[in-house]
C-alpha positions as CSV (number, residue, x, y, z in Angstrom):
1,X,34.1,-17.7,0.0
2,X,32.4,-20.1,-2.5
3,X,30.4,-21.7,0.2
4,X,27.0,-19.8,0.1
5,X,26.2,-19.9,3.8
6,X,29.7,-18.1,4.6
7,X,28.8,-15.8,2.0
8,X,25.4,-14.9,3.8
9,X,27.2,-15.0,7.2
10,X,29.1,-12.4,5.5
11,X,26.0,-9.7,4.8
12,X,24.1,-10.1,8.0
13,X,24.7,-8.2,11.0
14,X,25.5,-10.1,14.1
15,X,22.3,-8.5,15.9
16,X,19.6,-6.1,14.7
17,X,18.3,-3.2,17.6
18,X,15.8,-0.9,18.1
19,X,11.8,-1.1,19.1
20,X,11.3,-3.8,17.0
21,X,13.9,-6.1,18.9
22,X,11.6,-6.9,21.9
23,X,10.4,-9.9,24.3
24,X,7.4,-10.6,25.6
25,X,8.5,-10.8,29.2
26,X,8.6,-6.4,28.8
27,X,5.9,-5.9,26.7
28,X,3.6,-7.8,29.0
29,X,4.2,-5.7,31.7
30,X,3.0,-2.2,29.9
31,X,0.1,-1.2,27.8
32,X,2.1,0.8,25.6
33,X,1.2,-1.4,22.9
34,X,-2.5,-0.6,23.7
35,X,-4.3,2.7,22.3
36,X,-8.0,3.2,22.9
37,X,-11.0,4.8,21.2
38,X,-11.9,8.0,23.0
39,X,-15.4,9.6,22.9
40,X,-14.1,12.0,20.5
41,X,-13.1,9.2,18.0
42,X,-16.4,7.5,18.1
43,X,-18.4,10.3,17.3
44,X,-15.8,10.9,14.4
45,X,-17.1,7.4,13.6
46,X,-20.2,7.8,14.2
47,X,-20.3,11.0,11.3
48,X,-18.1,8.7,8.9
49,X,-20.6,5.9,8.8
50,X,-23.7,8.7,8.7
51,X,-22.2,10.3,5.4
52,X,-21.6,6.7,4.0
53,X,-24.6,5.1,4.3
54,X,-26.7,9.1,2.7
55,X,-24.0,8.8,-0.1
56,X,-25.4,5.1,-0.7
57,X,-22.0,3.9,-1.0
58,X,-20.5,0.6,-1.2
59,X,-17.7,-1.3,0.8
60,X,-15.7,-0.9,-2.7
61,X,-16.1,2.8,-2.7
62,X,-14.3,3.1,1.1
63,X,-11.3,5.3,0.8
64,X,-9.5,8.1,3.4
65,X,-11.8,10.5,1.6
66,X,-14.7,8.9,1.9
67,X,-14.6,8.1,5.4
68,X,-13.3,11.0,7.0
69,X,-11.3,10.4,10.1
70,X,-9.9,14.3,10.3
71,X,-8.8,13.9,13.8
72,X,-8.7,10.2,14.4
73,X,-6.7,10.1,10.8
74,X,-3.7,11.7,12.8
75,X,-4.2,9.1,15.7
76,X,-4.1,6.6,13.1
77,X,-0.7,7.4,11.4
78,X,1.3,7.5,14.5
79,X,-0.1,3.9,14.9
80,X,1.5,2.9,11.1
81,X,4.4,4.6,11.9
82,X,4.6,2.0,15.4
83,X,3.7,-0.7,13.1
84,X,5.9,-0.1,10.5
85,X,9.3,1.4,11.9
86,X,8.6,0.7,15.8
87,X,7.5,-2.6,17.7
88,X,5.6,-3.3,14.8
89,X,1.9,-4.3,16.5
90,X,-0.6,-2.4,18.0
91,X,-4.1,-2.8,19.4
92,X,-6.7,-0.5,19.1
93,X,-9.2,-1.0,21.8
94,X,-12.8,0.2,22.0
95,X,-14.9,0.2,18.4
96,X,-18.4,-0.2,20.0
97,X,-19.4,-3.5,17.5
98,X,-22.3,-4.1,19.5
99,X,-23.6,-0.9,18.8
100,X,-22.7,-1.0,15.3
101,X,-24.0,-4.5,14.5
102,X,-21.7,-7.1,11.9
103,X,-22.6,-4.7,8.8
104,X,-21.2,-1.2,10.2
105,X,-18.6,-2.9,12.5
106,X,-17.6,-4.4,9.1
107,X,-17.8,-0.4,7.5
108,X,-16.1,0.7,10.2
109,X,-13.4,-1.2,10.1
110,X,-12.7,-1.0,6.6
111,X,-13.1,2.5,7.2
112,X,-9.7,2.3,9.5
113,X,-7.9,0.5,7.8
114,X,-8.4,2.4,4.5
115,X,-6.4,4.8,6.4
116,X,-3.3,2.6,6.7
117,X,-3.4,1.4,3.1
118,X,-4.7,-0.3,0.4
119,X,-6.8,-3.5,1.1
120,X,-5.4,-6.5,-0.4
121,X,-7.3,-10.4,-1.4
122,X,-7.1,-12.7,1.2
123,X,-7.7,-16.0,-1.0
124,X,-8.2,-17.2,-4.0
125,X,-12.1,-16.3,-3.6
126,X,-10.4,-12.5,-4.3
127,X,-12.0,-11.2,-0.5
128,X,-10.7,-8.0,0.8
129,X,-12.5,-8.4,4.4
130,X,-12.1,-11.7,5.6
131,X,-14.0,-14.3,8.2
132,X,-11.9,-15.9,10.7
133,X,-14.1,-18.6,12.9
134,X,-14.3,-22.3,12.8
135,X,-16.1,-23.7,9.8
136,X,-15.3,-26.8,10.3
137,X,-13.0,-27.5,7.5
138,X,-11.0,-30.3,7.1
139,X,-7.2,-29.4,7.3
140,X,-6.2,-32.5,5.6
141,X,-7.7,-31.0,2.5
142,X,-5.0,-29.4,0.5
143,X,-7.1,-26.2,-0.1
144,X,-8.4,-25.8,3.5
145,X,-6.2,-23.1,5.8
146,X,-5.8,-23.4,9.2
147,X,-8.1,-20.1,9.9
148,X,-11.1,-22.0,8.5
149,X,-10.9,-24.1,11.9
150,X,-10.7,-24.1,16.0
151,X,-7.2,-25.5,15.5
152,X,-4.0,-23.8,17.1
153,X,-2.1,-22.2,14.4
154,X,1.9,-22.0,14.6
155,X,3.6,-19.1,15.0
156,X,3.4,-17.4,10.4
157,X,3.4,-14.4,8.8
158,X,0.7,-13.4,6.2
159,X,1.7,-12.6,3.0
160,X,0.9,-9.0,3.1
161,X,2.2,-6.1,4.5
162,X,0.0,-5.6,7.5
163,X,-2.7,-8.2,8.7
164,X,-5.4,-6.6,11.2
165,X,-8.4,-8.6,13.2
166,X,-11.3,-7.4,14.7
167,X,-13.1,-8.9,17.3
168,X,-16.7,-9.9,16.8
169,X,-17.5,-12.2,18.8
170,X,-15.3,-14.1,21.7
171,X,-15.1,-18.2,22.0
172,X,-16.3,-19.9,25.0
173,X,-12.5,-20.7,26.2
174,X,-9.1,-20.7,24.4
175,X,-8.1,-18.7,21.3
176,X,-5.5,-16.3,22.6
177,X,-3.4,-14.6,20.2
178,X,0.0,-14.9,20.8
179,X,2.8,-12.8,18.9
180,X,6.7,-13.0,19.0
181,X,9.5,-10.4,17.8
182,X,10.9,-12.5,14.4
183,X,14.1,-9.6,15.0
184,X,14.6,-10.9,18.7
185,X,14.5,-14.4,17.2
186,X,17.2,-13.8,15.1
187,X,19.1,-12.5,17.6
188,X,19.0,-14.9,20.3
189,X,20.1,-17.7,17.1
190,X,22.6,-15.3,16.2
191,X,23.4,-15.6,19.9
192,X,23.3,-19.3,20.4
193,X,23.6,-20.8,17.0
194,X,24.9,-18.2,13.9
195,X,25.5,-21.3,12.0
196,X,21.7,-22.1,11.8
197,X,20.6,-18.6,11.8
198,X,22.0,-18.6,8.4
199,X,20.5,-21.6,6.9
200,X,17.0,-19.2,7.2
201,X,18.7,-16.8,4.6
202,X,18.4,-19.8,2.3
203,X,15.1,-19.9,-0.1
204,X,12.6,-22.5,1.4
205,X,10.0,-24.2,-0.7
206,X,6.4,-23.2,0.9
207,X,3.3,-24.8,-0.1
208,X,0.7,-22.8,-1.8
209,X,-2.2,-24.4,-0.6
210,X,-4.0,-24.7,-3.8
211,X,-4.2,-20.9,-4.3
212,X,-1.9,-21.0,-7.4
213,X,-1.4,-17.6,-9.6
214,X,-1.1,-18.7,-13.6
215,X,2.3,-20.2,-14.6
216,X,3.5,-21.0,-11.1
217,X,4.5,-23.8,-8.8
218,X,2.0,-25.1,-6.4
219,X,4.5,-23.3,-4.6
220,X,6.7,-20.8,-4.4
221,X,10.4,-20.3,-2.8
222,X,11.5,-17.4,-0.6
223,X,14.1,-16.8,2.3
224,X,12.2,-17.1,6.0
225,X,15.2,-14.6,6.8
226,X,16.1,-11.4,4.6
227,X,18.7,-8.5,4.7
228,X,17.4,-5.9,1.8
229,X,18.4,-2.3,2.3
230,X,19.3,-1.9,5.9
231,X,15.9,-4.0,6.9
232,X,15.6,-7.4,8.3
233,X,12.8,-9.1,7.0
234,X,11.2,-12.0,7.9
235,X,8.4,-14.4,6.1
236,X,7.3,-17.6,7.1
237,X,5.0,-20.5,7.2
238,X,6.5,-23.7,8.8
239,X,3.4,-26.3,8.4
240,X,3.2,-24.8,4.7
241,X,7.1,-25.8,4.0
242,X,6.6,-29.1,5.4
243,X,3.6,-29.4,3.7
244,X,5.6,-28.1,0.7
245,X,7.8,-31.5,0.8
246,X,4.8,-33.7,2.0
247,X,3.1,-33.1,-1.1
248,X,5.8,-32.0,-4.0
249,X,8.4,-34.2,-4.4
250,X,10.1,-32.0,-7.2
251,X,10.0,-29.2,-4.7
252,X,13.8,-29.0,-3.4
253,X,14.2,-31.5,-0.4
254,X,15.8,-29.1,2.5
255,X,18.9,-30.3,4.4
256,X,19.3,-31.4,7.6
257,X,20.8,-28.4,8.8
258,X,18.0,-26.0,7.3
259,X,15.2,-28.7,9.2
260,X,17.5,-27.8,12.5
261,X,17.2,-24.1,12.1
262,X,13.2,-24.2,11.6
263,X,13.2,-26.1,14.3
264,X,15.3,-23.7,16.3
265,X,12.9,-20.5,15.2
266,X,9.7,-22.3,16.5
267,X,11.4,-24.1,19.4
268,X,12.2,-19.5,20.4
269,X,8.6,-18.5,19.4
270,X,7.4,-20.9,22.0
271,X,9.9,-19.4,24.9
272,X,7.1,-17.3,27.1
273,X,10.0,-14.6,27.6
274,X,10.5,-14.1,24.0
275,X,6.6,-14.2,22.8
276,X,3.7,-11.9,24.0
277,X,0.4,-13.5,24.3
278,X,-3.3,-11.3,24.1
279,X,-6.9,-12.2,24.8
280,X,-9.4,-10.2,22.5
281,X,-12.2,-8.1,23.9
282,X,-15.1,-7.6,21.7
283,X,-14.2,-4.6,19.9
284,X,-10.4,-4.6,20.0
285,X,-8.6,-4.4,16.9
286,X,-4.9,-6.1,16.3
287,X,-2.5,-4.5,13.7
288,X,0.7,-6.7,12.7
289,X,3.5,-6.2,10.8
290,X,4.1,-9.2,9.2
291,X,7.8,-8.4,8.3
292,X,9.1,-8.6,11.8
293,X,5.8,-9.8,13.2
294,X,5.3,-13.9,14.3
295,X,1.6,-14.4,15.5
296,X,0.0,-17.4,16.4
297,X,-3.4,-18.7,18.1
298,X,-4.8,-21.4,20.9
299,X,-6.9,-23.8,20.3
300,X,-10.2,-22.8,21.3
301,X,-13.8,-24.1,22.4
302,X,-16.8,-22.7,20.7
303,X,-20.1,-21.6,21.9
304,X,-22.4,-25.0,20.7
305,X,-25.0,-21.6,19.5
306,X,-24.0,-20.2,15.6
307,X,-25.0,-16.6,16.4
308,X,-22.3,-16.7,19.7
309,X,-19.1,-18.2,18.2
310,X,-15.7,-16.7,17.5
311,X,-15.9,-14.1,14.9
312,X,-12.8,-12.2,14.0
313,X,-12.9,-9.7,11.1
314,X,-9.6,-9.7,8.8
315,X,-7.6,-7.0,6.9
316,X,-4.8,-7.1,4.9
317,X,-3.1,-3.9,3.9
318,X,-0.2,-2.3,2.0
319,X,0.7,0.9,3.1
320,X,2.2,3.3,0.6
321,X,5.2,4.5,3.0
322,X,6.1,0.5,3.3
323,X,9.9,-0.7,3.7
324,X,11.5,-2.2,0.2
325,X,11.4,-5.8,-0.1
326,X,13.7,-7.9,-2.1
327,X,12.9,-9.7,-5.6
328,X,12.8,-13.0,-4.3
329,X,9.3,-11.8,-2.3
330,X,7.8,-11.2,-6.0
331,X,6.8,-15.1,-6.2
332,X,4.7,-14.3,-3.6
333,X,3.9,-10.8,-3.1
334,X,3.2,-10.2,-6.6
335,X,4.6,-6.6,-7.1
336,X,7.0,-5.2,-5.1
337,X,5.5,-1.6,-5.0
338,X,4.6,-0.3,-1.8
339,X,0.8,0.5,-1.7
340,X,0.3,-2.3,-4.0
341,X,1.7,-5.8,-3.1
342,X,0.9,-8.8,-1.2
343,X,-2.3,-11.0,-1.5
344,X,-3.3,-13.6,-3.3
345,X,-4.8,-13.5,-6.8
346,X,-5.2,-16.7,-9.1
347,X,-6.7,-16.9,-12.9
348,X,-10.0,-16.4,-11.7
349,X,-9.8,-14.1,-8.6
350,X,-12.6,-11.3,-8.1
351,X,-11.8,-9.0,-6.3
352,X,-14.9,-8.5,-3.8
353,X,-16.3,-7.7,-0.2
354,X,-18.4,-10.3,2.0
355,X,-20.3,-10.3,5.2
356,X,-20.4,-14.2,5.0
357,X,-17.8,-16.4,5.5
358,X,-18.1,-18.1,2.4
C-alpha cells in the first residue's frame, strides 16, 4: 500500500451512475436537455428590464431582487438543480436578442444568471460578462486564450462552477459546441484501462497563462480526476498542462504513464457516441457544469463584415447550493465556499462589466 496509485485505486469507485453518466449517442436523440422561453417568460423579461432601466441601475447592481423573475425564477431553479445534481447542461432557447439589441440582451442575461449565482471574473481584466469572438489574437502569445480566436478549442473545463454562453451573433460556417460526460469518461477508462484512470487522480501542473494571483506559480497543480465527499469531480485543461511543461521547466515533468492517460481522456472526448455536439441559434443560452462537464468548439469561418461575426456572451457563476470541492481546488478556485469561488483575480484585478471585448 505505499505505492500512491494503488492507494488511489483504493478510494475510487469502479463506476459512478446516475443522470450525469451519459453519452452523446442518447442525448442526441431527445431534447430533454432543451427548455424554451414561453411568452409568459418574455413578458416577465420584458417588466424586469422596464424596472431596471426607471431605477437607473447599473450592471453591478443586478441581483434576484432586482430583476424579478417571480415565475420564470422557479423555471430557472429546476434548471440549476439539472445542472448541478442531473446531466449537468442545459440550453435555454428563445431570449429575443434581436429585439433586445447587445445592451439589454447583455441585461438580460445577467439578469438570468444572477438567479443561478454569483458572477465571477473571467480574466485577469477582472470582467464578469465576457466576449467570446475571434480577435485575432495570437495563441503563441503566452497571455492570449484560445477564446480570443476562430481556433478549435479541446475538450476543458472552466475554472468556475458554472460557465454559460449566449448567442449573439452566428459565424458564417463551423463553431459547433461540442460537450462530453467527464463521469462517462471515467467510466469507460475504468472500463478499459483502471490503471490509467488513476494516474488522473494525480495533481497535474496546468499553465496559468499569465493570469497569475500574488505569491503563486505561473501555475498551479490540481488532480484532472477527484473523489471528495461522495462526488466525482473533474477539472481540466490539456493544451494548458502541456503548455505548463513547454514553458516551466521547474514545473514537475509528468510520467509516461500520466501522458498515456491524458491521452486516453481526449482520445474518449473525441468518440461521437460518448460526446454531444450543438449548433447555437441566436438567442440560445448554454449552461455547463464544469465539474462533470467537457465542452469544446470547431473551428469556424467568420463573416468578412465586423457588425455580423460570432458573438457569444459569457457567464461564470457560483451557485450557493454548489457540491464541496476538495483543498487542492483552492490554488485555483480561490475559496472554497459555495456562492463564492472560482474566477480569476490577480494583484490588480477590477472587478467590472463591459459591452466591448476589450
Amino acid at each position: 500500500m505505499n505505492n500512491p496509485t494503488e492507494r488511489v485505486a483504493n478510494n475510487v469507485p469502479e463506476a459512478v451512475s446516475g443522470e450525469a453518466a451519459w453519452y452523446g449517442r442518447d442525448m442526441s436523440r431527445g431534447t430533454e436537455w432543451i427548455h424554451a422561453l414561453t411568452s409568459e417568460d418574455i413578458k416577465e423579461i420584458d417588466a424586469a428590464l422596464d424596472a431596471f432601466h426607471a431605477g437607473g441601475l447599473s450592471m453591478a447592481d443586478i441581483s434576484p431582487d432586482t430583476f424579478s423573475l417571480p415565475r420564470l425564477s422557479e423555471k430557472l431553479g429546476k434548471i440549476l438543480n439539472e445542472i448541478i445534481n442531473g446531466r449537468g447542461f442545459v440550453l435555454l432557447r428563445g431570449m429575443p436578442v434581436e429585439k433586445y439589441g447587445k445592451a439589454d440582451s447583455a441585461i438580460a442575461y445577467l439578469g438570468i444568471g444572477a438567479h443561478l449565482g454569483s458572477f465571477r471574473s473571467q480574466n485577469a481584466k477582472g470582467h464578469l460578462l465576457g466576449h467570446v469572438r475571434d480577435m485575432g489574437a495570437d495563441i503563441r502569445n503566452a497571455k492570449v486564450r484560445y477564446y480570443q480566436t476562430n481556433r478549435g478549442l479541446e475538450y476543458h473545463t472552466d475554472s468556475c462552477d458554472i460557465v454559460g454562453l449566449l448567442c449573439l451573433q452566428t459565424s458564417k460556417s463551423g463553431g459547433e459546441s461540442r460537450i462530453a460526460s467527464s463521469v462517462t469518461i471515467y467510466n469507460e477508462m475504468m472500463a478499459r484501462r483502471p490503471d490509467l484512470a488513476v494516474q488522473l487522480f494525480h495533481s497535474f501542473p496546468t499553465d496559468r497563462r499569465g493570469e497569475i494571483p500574488e505569491g503563486m506559480d505561473p501555475w498551479f497543480e490540481v488532480p484532472v480526476f477527484n473523489w471528495h465527499e461522495g462526488y466525482f469531480t473533474t477539472i481540466y485543461s490539456g493544451q494548458y498542462i502541456r503548455s505548463a511543461q513547454e514553458n516551466y521547466p521547474q514545473a514537475r515533468r509528468l510520467t509516461q504513464p500520466e501522458i498515456d492517460a491524458l491521452q486516453m481522456l481526449d482520445d474518449l472526448t473525441n468518440d461521437t457516441d460518448i460526446n454531444l455536439q450543438m449548433e447555437f441559434k441566436v438567442g440560445d443560452m448554454q449552461f455547463l457544469h464544469n465539474h462533470q462537464i467537457l465542452h469544446s468548439r470547431t473551428d469556424f469561418e467568420d463573416w468578412p463584415e465586423l457588425e455580423r461575426r460570432r458573438h457569444l456572451l459569457r457567464l461564470w457563476v457560483s451557485p450557493r447550493t454548489a457540491r464541496p470541492l476538495p483543498e487542492s481546488f483552492a490554488a485555483r478556485y480561490g475559496s472554497l465556499e459555495p456562492g463564492n469561488r472560482g474566477g480569476i483575480v490577480v494583484k490588480d484585478t477590477r472587478l467590472n462589466f463591459t459591452l466591448e471585448d476589450i
